[in-house]
C-alpha positions in Angstrom: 43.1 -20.2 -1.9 42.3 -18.2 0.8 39.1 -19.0 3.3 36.4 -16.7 3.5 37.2 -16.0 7.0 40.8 -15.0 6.0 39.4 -12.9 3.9 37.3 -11.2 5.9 40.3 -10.7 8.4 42.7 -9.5 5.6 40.4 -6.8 3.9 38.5 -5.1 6.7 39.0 -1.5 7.2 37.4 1.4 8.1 36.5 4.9 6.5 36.3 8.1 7.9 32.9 8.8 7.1 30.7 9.4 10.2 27.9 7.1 11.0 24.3 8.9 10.8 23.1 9.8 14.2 19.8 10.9 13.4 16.8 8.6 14.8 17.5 4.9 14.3 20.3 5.1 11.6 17.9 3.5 9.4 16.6 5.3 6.7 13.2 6.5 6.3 11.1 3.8 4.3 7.5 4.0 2.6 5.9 0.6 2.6 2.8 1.2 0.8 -0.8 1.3 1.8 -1.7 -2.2 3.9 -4.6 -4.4 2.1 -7.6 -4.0 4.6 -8.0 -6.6 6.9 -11.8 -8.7 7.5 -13.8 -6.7 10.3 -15.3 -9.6 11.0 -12.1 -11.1 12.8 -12.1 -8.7 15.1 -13.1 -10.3 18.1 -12.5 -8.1 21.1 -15.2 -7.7 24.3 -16.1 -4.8 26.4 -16.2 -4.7 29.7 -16.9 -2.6 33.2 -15.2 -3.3 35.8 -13.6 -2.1 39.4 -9.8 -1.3 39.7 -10.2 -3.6 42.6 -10.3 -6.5 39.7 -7.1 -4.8 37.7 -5.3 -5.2 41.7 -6.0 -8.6 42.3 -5.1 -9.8 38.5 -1.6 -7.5 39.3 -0.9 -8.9 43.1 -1.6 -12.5 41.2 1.0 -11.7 38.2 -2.0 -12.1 36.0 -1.3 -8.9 34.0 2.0 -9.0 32.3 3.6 -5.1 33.1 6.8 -5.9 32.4 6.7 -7.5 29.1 10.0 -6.5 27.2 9.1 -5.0 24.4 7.9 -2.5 26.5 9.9 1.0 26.7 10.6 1.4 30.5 8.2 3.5 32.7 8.5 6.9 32.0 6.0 8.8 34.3 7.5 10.7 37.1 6.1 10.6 40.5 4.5 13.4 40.3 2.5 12.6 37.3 1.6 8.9 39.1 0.6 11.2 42.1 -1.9 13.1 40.2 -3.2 10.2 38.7 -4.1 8.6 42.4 -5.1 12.2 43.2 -7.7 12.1 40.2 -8.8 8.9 41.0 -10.1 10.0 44.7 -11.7 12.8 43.0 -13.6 11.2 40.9 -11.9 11.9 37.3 -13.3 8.9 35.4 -10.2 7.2 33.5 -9.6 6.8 30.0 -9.9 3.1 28.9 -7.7 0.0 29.3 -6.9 -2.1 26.3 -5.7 -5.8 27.0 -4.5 -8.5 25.0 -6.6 -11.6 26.5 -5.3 -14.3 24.4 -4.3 -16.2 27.7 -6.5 -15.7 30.3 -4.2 -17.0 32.4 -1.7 -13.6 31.9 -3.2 -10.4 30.1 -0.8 -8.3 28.1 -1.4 -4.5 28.0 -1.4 -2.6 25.1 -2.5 0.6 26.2 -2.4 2.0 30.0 1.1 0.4 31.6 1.6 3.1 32.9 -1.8 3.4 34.7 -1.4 0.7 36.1 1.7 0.6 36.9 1.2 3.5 39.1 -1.9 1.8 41.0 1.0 -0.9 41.4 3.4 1.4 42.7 0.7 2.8 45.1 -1.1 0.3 46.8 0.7 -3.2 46.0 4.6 -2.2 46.0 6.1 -2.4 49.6 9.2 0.3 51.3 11.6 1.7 48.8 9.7 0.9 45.9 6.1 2.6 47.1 4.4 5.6 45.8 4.2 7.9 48.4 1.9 10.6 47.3 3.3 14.4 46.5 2.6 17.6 44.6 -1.0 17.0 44.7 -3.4 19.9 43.6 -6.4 19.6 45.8 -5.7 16.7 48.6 -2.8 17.9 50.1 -3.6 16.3 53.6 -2.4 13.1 51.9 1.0 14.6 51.0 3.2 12.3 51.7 1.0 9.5 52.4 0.6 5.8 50.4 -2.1 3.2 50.1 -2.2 2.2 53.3 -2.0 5.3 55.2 -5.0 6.6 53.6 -8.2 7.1 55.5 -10.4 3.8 54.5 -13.5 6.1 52.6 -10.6 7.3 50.1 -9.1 3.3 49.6 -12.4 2.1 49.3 -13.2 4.7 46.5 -9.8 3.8 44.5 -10.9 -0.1 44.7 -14.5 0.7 43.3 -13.9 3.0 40.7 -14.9 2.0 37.4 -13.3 1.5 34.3 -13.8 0.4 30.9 -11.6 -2.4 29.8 -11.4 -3.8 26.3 -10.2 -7.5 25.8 -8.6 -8.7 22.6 -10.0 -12.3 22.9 -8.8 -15.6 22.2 -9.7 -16.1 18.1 -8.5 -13.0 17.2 -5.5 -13.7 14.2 -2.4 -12.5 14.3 -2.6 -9.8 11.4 -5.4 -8.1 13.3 -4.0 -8.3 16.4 -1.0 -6.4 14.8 -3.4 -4.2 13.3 -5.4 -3.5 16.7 -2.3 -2.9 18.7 -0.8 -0.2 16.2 -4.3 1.8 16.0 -5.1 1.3 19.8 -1.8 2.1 21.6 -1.9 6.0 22.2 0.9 6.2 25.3 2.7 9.4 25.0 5.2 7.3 22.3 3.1 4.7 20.6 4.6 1.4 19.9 6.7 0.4 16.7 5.5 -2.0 14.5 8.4 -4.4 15.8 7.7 -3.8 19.4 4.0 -4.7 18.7 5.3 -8.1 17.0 7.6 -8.6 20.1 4.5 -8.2 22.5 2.6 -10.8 20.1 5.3 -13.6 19.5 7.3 -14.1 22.3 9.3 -17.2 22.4 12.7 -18.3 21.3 12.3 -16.2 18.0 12.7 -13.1 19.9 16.3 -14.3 21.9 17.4 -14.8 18.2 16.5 -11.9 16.8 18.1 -10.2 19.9 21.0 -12.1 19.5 22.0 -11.6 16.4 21.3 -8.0 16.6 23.4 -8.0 18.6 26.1 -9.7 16.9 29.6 -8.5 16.3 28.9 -9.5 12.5 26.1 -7.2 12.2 27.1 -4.5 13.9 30.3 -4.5 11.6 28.7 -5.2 8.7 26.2 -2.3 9.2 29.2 0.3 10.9 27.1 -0.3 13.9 25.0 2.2 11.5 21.8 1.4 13.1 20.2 2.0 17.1 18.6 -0.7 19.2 16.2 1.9 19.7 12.5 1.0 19.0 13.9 -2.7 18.3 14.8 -1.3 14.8 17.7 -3.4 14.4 15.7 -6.2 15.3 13.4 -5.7 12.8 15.7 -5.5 10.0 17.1 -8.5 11.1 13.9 -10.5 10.7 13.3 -8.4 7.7 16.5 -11.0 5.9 15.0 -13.8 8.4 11.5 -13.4 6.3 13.2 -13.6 3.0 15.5 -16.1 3.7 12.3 -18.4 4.5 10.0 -17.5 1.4 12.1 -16.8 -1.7 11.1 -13.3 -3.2 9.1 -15.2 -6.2 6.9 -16.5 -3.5 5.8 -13.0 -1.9 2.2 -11.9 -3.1 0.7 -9.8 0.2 1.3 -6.6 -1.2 1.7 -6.3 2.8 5.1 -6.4 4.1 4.0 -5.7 7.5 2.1 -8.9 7.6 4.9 -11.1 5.6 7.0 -9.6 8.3 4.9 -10.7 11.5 3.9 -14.1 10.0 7.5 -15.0 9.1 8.0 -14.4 13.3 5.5 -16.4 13.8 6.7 -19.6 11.4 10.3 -18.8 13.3 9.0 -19.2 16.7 7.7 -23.1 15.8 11.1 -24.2 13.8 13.7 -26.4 15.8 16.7 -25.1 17.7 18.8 -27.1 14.9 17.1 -25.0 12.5 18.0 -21.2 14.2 21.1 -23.0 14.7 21.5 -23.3 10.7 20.0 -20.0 10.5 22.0 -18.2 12.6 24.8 -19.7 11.2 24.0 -18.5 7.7 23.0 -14.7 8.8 26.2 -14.5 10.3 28.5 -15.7 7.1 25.8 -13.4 5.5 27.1 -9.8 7.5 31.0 -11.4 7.3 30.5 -11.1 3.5 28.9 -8.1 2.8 31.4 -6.7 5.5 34.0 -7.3 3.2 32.7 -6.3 -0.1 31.3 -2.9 0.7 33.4 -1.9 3.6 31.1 0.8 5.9 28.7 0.9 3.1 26.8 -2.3 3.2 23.2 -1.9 2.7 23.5 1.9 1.9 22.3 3.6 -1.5 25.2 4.6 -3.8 25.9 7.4 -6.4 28.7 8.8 -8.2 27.3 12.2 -6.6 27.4 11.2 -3.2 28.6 13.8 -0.8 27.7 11.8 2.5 27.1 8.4 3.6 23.6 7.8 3.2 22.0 5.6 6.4 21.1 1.6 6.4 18.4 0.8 3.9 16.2 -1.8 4.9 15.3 -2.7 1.3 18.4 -3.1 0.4 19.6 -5.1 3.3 16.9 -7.7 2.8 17.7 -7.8 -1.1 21.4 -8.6 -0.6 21.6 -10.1 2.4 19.2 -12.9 0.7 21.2 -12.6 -3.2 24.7 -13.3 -0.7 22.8 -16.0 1.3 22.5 -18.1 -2.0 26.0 -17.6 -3.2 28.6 -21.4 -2.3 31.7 -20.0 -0.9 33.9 -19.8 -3.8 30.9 -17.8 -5.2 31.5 -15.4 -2.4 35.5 -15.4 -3.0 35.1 -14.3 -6.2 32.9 -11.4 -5.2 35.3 -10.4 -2.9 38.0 -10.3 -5.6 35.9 -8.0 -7.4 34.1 -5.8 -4.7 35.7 -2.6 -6.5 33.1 -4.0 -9.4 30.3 -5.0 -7.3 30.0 -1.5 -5.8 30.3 0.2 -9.4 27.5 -2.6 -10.6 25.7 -1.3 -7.9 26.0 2.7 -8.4 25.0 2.0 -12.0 21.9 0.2 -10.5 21.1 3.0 -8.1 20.6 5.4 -10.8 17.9 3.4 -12.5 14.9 5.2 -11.3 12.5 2.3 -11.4 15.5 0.4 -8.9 15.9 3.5 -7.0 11.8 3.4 -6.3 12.0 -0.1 -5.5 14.0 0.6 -2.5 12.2 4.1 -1.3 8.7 4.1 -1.8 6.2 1.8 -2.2 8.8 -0.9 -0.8 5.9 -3.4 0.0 4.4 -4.2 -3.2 4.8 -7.3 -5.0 6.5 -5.4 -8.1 9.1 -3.6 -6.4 10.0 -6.3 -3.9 10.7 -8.2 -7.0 12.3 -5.4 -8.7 15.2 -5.0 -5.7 16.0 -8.8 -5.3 15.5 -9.8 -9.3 18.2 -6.5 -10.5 20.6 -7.4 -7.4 20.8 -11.1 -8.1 21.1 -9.8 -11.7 24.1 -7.8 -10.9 25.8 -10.3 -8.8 25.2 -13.0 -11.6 27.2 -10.3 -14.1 30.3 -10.2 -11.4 30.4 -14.2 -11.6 30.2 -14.6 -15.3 33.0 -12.5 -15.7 31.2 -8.8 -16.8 33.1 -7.1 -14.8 31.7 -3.7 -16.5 28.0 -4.3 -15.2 
């Protein structure tokens, strides 16, 4: 009998059909309306204070600006220009937003780029300075950075005022997430998995980078989805959830929460246990690979003109149905795959299935619905029906 891996050598191919190129490669997905989270929990200060403050925390590495879930910089020097050139004016600035969980290192979650410019002005040294240009009004300080400035106008950029909001320590998770996706207003606000990247650093997000970034997954997937936004890093942790709490055990009605709290529960397990994990994800994308060809995790029909993009539904669903399956269980759904996929096109054009894995994605009901008809389906292949 042939190993699994041999298997997987012996039957890949490819198609002809393009990849989608359209945003992430990921298909557009309706979670359902969040469950409101306690007010009470919210737990986040205001306060005044100079820019001189914001400089000193910067020039101490006491604000985090280069967290890396952030996109990179994107203002121009011209726009950072006009922002010093409002400041001297007296413009007042809009507000900052910070996560203060550790006092010790603030996170931004709105105005990086703020103040990154007052970094680039007055604390960055030779090539990497600000030098002022295109100004409006002051154009005696073309040209010019922090320290060539006469000392009225460097004194006026220490004292200005600003209002910063702290997110203080106390604050849970679930609102945190919440406060970072209604707070963040940058010119490209941040995805729901770049705002759980800012909140749980640690050695869950190298894994989730890591296997993202896997050979496996980009095969098994047709390399079908972008690093863009960290969406492939989310649908990875998407399986990583479900493969911690079995589907019978979901009852948020939240997925975006189940989402960030299974992050959270991977960032304390052991390295053994990513190990094992990692190990299993990747047998995981080596199977599917191999049953579906370039259509893993994509919605099927008899009708279908065109390759539909990576659903994220049904990536969890069978990603976690495979994960389950002994090797020899495997083997015999690769022996059948011509089976499996018709199973599965018969599935798809059940409406109530079909609604499980478009709209609505997040509620108890449908999240059962997906994983209950797949593991269903796959149960049918192993009994011998070969006509699901």
């Amino acid at each position: 009998m042939h190993t699994l891996e041999q298997d997987i050598d012996e039957r890949n191919d490819s198609s002809p059909l393009a990849a989608p190129v359209n945003g992430s490669g990921v298909e557009e997905e309706d979670i359902g309306i969040s469950e409101p989270f306690d007010p009470a929990k919210i737990n986040v200060v205001t306060k005044q204070m100079s820019l001189d403050t914001l400089i000193k925390r910067m020039k101490e590495g006491e604000i985090d600006l280069s967290p890396d879930f952030q996109r990179n910089e994107v203002w121009k020097k011209e726009a950072k220009s006009r922002l010093i050139e409002s400041i001297l004016i007296r413009i007042p600035l809009p507000a900052f937003y910070m996560d203060a969980t550790n006092e010790e290192q603030w996170l931004v979650v709105d105005g990086l780029q703020r103040l990154s410019t007052l970094r680039d002005f007055i604390i960055s040294r030779e090539k990497n300075q600000l030098l002022l240009e295109h100004l409006e009004f002051l154009k005696e300080l073309e040209g010019k950075g922090f320290q060539d400035l006469p000392r009225p106008y460097q004194r006026r950029i220490e004292e200005t005022q600003v209002t910063v909001y702290l997110i203080e320590k106390g604050t849970p998770p679930d609102v945190k997430f919440n406060i970072f996706k209604r707070i963040n207003t940058g010119g490209m606000p941040l995805s729901s998995q770049e705002i759980r990247h800012a909140l749980h650093q640690g050695p869950v997000t190298k894994l989730l980078k890591e296997l993202a970034e896997s050979k496996e997954f980009k095969q098994a997937t047709d390399n079908g989805i972008q690093d863009q936004r960290l969406s492939d890093q989310e649908c990875v942790l998407r399986v990583l959830a479900f493969m911690k709490t079995p589907y019978l055990e979901y009852n948020s009605n939240d997925l975006d929460s189940f989402i960030s709290s299974a992050m959270a529960k991977l960032n304390q397990i052991s390295e053994r246990e990513r190990a094992n994990i990692k190990s299993r994800f990747i047998r995981i994308m080596q199977s599917a690979a191999v049953i579906f060809g370039n259509n893993a995790f994509r919605k099927s029909s008899y009708l279908l003109q065109k390759r539909n993009p990576i659903n994220k539904a049904l990536l969890e669903a069978w990603s976690v149905n495979l994960d389950k399956l002994s090797d020899d269980e495997i083997t015999t759904l690769i022996d059948n795959n011509i089976h499996v996929q018709i199973g599965f096109t018969r599935l798809m054009s059940d409406k109530e299935f079909e609604n499980a894995v478009t709209a609505g994605t997040g509620t108890i009901a449908r999240v059962r619905k997906r994983f209950h008809d797949i593991e269903k389906l796959i149960q049918s292949i192993l009994d011998g029906h070969r006509e699901y």
